[in-house]
N, C-alpha and C positions, 0 to 999 in steps of 0.2 A: 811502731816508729817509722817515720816516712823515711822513704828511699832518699840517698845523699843530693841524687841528682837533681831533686826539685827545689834543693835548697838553692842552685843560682838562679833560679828563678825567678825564684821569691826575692830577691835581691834584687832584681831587676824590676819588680812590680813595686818595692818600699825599699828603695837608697837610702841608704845609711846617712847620717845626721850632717857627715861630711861631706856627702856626695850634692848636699842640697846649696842651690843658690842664694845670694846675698836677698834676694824678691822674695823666696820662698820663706826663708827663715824670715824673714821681716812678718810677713803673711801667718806662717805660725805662732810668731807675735803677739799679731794683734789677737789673732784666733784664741790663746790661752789667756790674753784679759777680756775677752769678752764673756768666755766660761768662767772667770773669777766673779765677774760682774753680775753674771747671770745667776748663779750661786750666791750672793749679796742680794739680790731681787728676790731669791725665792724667800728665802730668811724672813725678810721683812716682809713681805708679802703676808705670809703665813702667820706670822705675828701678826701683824692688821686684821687679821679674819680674825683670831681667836680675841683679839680684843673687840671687834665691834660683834662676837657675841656678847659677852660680857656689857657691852652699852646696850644691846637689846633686853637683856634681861633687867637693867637699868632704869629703861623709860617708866616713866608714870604718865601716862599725858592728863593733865588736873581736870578738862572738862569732859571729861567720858572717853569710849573708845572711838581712836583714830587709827590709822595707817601708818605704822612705823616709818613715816617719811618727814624729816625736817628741813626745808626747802630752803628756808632761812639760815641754817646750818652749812647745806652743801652748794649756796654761792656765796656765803664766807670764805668759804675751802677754797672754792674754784678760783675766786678772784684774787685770793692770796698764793695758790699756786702760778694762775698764769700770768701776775706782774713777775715772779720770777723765773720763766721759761724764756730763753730765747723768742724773738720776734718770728723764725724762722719754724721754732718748734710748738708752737704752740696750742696750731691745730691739732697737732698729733698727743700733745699732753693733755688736753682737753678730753680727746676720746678713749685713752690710756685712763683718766684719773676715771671717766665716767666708768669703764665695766670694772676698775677698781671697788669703787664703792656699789655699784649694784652688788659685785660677789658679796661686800659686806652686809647687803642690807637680807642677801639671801640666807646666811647662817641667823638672820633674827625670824626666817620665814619669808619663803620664795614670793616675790613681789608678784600681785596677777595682775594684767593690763589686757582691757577688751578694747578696740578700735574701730569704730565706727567713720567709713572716708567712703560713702558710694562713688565719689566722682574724682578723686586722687588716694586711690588706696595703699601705695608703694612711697608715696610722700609720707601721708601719714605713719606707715611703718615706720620708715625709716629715721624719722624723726626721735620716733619714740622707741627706739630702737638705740638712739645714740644718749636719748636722756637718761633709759631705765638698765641699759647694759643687756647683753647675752646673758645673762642670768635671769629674766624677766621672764615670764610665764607671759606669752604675747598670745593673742587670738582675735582675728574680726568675726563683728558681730554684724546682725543686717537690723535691730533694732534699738534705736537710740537712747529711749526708753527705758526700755531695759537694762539696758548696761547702766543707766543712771541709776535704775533700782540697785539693781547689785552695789552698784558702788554706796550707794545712802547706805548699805546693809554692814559696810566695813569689810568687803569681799576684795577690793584692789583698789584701780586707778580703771577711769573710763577716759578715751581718749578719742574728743568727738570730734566730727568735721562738723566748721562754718559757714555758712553761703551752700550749705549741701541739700536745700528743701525741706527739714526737719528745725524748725527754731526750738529744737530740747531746751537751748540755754533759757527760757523765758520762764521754765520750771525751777530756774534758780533762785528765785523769788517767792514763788508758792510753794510745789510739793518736794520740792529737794534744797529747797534752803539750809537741810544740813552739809551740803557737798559745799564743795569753795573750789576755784579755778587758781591754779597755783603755776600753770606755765604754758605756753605756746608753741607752736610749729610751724613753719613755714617761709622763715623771715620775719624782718623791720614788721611787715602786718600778717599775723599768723591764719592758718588757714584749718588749724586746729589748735582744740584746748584740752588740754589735762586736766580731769575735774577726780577730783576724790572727798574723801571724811579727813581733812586735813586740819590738827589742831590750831584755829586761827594765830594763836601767838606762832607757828612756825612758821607763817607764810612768807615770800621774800620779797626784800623792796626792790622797788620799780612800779612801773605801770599798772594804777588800778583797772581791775577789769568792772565794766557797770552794766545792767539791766538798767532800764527807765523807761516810764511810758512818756511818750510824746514826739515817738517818731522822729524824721530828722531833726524838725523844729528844736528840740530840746524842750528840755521840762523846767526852764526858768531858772535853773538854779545859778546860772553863770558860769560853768564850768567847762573848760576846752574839751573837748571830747574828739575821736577818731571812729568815726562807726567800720561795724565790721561786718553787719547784718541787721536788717529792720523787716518788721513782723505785723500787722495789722495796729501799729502806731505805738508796735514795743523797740527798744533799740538797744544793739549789745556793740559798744563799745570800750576804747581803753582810754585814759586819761593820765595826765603827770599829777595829777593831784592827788594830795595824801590824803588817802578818806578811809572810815574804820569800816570794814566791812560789816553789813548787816544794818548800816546804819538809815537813815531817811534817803541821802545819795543814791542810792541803788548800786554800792557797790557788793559785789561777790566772789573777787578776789585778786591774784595780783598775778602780775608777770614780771621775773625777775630779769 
């Protein structure tokens, strides 16, 4: 039993509930509904993982095996969460909702993401960093190639840089036309693309992405186009036109 005397001590280090000011008490205030709140967030939280196991055991994707990712899906979400966030909050709920659902998309299996950026490698990360969440299995890689194999094979998401000396994209057309380009990095003109095994009915609207041969010129078709990179008279740009991927167009996917 402590000796009596440390008891004014201690008294002196933690005031009694009356000793405390009208600021303080306000302060502990707010302090216990933020613990009530925080407490509410975890609940729900935790609920949202055990159900989006439960949607991972769910999925059937109809045309063969893909990448538990439905791109079409989570900027449904996005854009119906952040028309109702504040103007003020929304950056911050944006990158909230994102490592939300990466956790979810880890209890269906930890998402793997290779990064290929020889000449902006921390852009690149970062990017993909804020789309796939800290739950992401991230790692660069030095061959572009490669990372495209792996991903044809249903291994992750490849996350390649543009305008980086490597025109990989132009394999989106011949030996990896099973992969599809599902989003961007970098800004208004991205400086890389997310390519994986993406069931095409997931993919999100917005900007088609297209391979085409004919260089700046275009390839006749009439179609606006925004080049991003051009390759001994192949061209990888994005377009507002709605076009089926896979189709005569030379589109190979979308940016939401």
């Amino acid at each position: 039993m402590p000796h009596s005397s440390a008891l004014p001590a201690l008294q002196q280090v933690w005031p009694a509930p009356l000793d405390l000011s009208p600021e303080q008490m306000a302060l502990a205030a707010l302090r216990h509904e933020i613990d009530v709140l925080d407490d509410q967030l975890l609940a729900l939280f935790e609920r949202r993982l055990a159900i989006a196991a439960r949607v991972g055991r769910a999925k059937d994707a109809p045309s063969g095996p893909h990448v538990k990712l439905r791109p079409d899906r989570e900027q449904a979400v996005l854009d119906r969460v952040l028309a109702q966030a504040g103007p003020d909050n929304r950056e911050a709920v944006e990158s909230l909702w994102r490592q939300i659902v990466g956790w979810g998309l880890a209890r269906q299996g930890r998402m793997k993401v290779q990064v290929w950026s020889p000449v902006e490698p921390t852009r690149a990360f970062d990017g993909a960093r804020l789309r796939f969440g800290a739950a992401a299995d991230m790692r660069a890689v030095r061959d572009p190639q490669a990372a495209l194999a792996w991903a044809a094979e249903g291994h992750g998401v490849a996350v390649l840089a543009v305008n980086a000396g490597d025109p990989w994209w132009t394999g989106l057309r011949r030996e990896w036309a099973a992969l599809s380009v599902f989003d961007g990095f970098g800004g208004e003109t991205p400086t890389a693309l997310a390519v994986g095994k993406i069931d095409p009915a997931a993919l999100p609207s917005g900007r088609r992405v297209l391979v085409t041969a004919g260089g700046d010129a275009g390839d006749g078709s009439g179609i606006r186009r925004r080049g991003l990179d051009t390759h001994h008279g192949w061209t990888l740009s994005l377009t507002d036109a709605v076009l089926l991927v896979g189709g005569d167009e030379g589109c190979v996917g979308a940016i939401g």
